[in-house]
N, C-alpha and C positions, 0 to 999 in steps of 0.2 A: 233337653239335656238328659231326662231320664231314661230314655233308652240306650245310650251309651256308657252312660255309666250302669248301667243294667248289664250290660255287654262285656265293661271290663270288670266286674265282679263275676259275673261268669269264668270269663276267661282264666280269673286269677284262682276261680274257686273256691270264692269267699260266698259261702252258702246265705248267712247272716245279710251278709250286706246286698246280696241279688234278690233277697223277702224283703227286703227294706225299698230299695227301688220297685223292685215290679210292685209293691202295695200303692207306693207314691203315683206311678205311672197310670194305675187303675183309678184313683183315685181324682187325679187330675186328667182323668176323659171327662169325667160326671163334672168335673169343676170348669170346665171347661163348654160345655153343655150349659149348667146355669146361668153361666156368662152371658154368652148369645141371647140367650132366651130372656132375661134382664135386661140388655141393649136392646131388643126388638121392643120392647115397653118403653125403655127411655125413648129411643128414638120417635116413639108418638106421644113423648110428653108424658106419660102415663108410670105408674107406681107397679110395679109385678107381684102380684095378688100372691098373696101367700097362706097357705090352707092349712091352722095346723102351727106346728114349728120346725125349725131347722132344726136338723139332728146330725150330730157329728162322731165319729167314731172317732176315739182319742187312738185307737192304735195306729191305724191307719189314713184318717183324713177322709174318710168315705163321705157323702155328705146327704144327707136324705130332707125331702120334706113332704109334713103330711101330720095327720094326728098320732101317730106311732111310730118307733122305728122298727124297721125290716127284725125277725126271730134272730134274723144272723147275718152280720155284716154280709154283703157278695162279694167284697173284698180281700178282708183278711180272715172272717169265720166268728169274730169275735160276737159275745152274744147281746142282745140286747138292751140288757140292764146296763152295760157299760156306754152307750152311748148319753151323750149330754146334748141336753134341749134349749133351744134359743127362742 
């Protein structure tokens, strides 16, 4: 759904609203990636190891894991301190 509504905020030239989809649409490649990568663990019965915590970027949804988050979102820019740890 995000790339067309990405498309008609373009279109309409609703600047605001097309940074808001394109952050969601980057955001949900990486969520989407975990996904898989979770099921290939289910799917052998197994727990998907986690190193570290989940880290989430409140602006945009980015979602990292590991003992730190990234200097700077690769999504929206935003800086580190702001993300929250699971």
């Amino acid at each position: 759904m995000y790339p067309v509504y990405l498309e008609a905020a373009r279109y309409q030239g609703v600047s605001e609203a097309e940074k808001s989809f394109r952050f969601a649409l980057e955001a949900e490649k990486i969520h989407a990636k975990l996904y898989r990568e979770a099921k290939e663990y289910v799917d052998q019965g197994r727990d998907m190891p986690i190193k570290g915590k989940v880290w989430i970027c409140p602006v945009c949804g980015h979602t990292y894991i590991g003992e730190e988050p990234p200097e700077r979102c690769p999504v929206c820019g935003a800086p580190r301190s702001m993300y929250r740890g699971f």
